[in-house]
C-alpha positions in Angstrom: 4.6 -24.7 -6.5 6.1 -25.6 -9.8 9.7 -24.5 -11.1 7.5 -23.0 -14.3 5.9 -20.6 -11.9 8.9 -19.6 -10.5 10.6 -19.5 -13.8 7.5 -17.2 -15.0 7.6 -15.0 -11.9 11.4 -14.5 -12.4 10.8 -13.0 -15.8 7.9 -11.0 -15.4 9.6 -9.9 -11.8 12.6 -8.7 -13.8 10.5 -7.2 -17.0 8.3 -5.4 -14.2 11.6 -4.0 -12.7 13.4 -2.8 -15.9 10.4 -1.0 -17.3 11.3 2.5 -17.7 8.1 3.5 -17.1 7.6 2.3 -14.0 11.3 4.4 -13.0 9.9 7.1 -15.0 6.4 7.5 -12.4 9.0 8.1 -9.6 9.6 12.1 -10.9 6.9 13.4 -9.5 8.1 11.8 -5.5 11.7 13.0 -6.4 10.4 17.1 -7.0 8.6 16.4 -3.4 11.3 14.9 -1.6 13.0 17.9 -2.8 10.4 20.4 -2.0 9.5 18.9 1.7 13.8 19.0 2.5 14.3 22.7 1.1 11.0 23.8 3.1 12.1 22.0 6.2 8.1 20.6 6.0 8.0 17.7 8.3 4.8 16.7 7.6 6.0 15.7 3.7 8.8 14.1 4.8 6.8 11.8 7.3 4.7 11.1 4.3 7.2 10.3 1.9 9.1 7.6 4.4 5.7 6.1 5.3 5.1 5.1 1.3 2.7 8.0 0.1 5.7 8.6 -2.3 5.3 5.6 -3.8 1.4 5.9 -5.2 2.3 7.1 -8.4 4.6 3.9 -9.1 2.5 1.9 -7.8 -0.2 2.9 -9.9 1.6 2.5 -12.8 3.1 -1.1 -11.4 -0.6 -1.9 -11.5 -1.4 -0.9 -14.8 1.6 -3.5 -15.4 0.8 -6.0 -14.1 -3.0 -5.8 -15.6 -1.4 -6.1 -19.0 1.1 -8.7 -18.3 -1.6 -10.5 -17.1 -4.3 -10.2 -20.2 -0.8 -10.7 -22.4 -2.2 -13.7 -23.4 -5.9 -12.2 -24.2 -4.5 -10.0 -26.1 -2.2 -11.7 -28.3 -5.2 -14.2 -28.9 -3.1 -16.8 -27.5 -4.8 -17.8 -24.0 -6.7 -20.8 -25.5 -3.8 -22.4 -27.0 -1.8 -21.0 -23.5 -4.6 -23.0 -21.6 -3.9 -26.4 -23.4 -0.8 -26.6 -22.3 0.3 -28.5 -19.1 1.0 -25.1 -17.2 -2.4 -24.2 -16.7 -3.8 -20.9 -16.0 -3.7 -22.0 -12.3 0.1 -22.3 -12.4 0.7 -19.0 -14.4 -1.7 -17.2 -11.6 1.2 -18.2 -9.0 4.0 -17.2 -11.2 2.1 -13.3 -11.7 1.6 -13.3 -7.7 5.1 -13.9 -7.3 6.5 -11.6 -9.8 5.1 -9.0 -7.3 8.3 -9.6 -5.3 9.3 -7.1 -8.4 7.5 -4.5 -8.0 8.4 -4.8 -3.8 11.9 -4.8 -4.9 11.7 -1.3 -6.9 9.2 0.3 -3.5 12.3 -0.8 -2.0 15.2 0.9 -3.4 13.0 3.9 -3.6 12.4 3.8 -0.3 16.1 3.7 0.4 16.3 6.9 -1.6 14.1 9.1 0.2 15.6 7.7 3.7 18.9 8.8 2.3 17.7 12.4 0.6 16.0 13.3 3.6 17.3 14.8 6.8 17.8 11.9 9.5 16.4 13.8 12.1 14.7 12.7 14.8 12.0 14.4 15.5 11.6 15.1 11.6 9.7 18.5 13.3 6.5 20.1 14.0 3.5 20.4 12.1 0.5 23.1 12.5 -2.5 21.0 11.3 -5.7 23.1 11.8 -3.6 26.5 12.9 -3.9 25.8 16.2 -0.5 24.2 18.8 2.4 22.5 16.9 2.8 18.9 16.7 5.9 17.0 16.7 6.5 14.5 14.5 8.3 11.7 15.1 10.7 9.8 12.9 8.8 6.8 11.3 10.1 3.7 12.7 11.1 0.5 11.0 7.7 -0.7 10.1 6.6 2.5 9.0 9.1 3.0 6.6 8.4 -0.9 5.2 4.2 0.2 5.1 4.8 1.6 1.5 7.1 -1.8 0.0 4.7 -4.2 1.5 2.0 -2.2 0.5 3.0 -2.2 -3.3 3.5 -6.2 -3.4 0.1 -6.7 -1.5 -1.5 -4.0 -4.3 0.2 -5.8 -6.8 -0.8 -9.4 -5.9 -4.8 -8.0 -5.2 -4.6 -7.1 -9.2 -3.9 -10.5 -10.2 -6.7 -11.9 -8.2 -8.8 -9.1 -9.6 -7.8 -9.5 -13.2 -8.3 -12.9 -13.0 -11.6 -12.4 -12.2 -12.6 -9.7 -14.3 -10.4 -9.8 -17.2 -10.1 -6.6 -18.9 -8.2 -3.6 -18.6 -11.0 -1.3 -17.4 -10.5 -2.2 -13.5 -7.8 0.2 -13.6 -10.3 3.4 -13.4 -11.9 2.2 -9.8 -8.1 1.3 -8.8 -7.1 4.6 -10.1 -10.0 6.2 -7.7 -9.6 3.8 -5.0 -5.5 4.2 -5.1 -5.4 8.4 -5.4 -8.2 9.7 -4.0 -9.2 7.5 -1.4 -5.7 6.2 0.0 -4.1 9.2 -1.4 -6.6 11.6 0.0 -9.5 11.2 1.9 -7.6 7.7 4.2 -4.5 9.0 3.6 -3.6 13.0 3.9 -6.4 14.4 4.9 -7.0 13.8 8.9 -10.3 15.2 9.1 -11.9 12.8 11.1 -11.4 11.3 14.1 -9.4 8.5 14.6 -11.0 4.7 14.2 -9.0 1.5 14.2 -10.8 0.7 11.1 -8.4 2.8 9.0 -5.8 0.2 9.6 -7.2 -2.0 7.2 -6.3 0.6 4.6 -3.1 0.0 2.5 -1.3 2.8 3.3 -1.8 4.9 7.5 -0.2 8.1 8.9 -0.7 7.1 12.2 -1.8 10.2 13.1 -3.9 10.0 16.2 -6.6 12.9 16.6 -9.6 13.4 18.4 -13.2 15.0 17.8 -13.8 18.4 15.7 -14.2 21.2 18.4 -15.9 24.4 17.7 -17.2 25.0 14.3 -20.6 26.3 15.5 -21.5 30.1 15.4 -21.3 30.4 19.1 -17.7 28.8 18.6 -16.7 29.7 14.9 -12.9 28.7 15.1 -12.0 24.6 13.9 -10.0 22.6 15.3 -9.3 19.1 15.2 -6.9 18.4 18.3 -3.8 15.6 18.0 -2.5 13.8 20.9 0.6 12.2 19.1 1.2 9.2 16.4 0.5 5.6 17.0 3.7 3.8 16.2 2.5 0.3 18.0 0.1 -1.2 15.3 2.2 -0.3 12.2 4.1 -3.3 13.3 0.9 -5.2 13.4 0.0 -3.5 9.9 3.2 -4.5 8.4 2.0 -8.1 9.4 -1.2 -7.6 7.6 0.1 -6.5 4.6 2.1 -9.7 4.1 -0.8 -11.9 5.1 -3.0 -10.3 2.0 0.0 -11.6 -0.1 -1.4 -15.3 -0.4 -5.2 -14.4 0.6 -5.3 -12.9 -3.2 -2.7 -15.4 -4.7 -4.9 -18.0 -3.8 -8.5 -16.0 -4.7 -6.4 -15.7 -8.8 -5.7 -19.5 -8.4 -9.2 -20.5 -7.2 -10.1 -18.9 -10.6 -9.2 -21.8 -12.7 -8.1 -24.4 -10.2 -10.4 -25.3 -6.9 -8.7 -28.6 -5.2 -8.2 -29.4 -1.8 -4.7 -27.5 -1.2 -5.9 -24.1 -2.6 -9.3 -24.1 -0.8 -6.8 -24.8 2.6 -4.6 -21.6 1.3 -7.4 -19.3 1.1 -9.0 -20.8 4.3 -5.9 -20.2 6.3 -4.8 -16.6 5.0 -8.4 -15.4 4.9 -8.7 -16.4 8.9 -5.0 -14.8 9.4 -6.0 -11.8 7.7 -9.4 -11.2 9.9 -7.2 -12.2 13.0 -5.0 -9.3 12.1 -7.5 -6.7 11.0 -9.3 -7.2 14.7 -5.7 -6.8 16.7 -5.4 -3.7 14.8 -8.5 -2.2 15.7 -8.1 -3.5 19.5 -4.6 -2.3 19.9 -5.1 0.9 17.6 -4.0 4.0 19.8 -7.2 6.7 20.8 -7.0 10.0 21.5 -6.3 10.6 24.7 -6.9 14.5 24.7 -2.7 15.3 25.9 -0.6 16.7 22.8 2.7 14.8 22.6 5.2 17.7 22.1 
């Protein structure tokens, strides 16, 4: 790693950081945390401390980074920028790192919503499908650092992808992936039974439910039963997340530069990454039909 990567990951850490935009995009997670701690609604706060708060900035991190990337393209300026002795392989590194930036912003927003919401333990019960309450318990340490580690991860998986396809436009499938997907269908929304698989997903509630039951007109009322929240393989997540770091950092810089040392990067991050993918899914909690009250 060269001192010009670090020197360019610095900057466009601390440009990322200072854009008002990006402090702007946190509004919308501020009017919930208020809303879920004058409602007493345990379910938002749990989702809030886990990082769902943060899909807005991150989104608009994203959309950050995709032009400070293509800055260059833009400005017309990438040919002359690609005769210099800094190649394009170097500047990939300095972007990946500038992530740390972005991770740095999660972070204090993170803080925020720790410290604006009640510090109770359980946070309190939830009613998912109108059938028993569910307690929810407070999100431990590596549930809180899902959302932070999550952002960086994003963040670096946009340089590899913008490298790759350089244009602006591969923010409308992130956009779909990031809100409705995560947001949504992975995210919110626990209408289907559980599977490890859903780990490999940015963002998890942890939520650990079982089959539908009913739903037929012999049986007409739904109900999707909960046996508690897995709060073992977040810490195995959290590990995950970080490992995703230099599997995309070294897809950007096998863009432009394909030697020996960056081949071994990708080789040994892309064989971490599957190791942890498969511990999550084998150590992933199932329902086990009891309600944890």
């Amino acid at each position: 790693m060269s001192n010009v990567s670090l020197q360019l990951a610095r900057v466009e850490a601390a440009r990322l950081a200072r854009n008002p935009l990006v402090w702007l995009s946190i509004v919308p997670a501020a009017f919930w945390v208020r809303s879920a701690r004058t409602a007493g609604e345990a379910e938002g706060q749990m989702f809030l401390l886990i990082g769902f708060g943060l899909l807005i900035p991150c989104l608009t991190m994203m959309m950050m980074m995709v032009l400070s990337v293509l800055r260059g393209r833009y400005s017309h300026t990438e040919e002359l920028l690609g005769s210099l002795a800094v190649g394009h392989d170097r500047r990939s590194i300095g972007h990946a790192l500038s992530a740390v930036g972005g991770g740095l912003v999660a972070i204090v927003v993170t803080i925020g919503f720790v410290v604006a919401l009640p510090f109770d333990d359980p946070l309190g019960h939830w009613t998912p499908y109108l059938t028993d309450e569910i307690t929810i318990p407070r999100p431990n340490v590596a549930q809180i650092l899902q959302g932070p580690l999550a952002v960086i991860a994003l963040l670096v998986f946009v340089v590899a992808l913008v490298r790759w396809v350089p244009s602006w436009l591969v923010l409308v499938p992130i956009m779909f992936l990031l809100l409705v997907v995560q947001g949504l269908w992975i995210g919110m929304w626990h209408g289907a039974p559980t599977q490890g698989r859903r780990w490999v997903f940015p963002l998890n509630s942890g939520v650990v439910n079982g089959k539908w039951v009913g739903c037929t007109p012999e049986s007409p009322g739904c109900e999707l039963p909960v046996s508690g929240f897995d709060t073992t393989t977040p810490w195995w997540h959290a590990a995950y997340l970080l490992a995703l770091c230099p599997l995309f950092g070294s897809i950007a810089v096998l863009r432009h530069r394909r030697d020996r040392v960056t081949w071994i990067w990708f080789a040994a991050a892309a064989v971490l990454v599957a190791g942890l993918v498969i511990i999550q899914i084998v150590v992933a909690e199932t329902y086990t039909g009891v309600r944890l009250k």
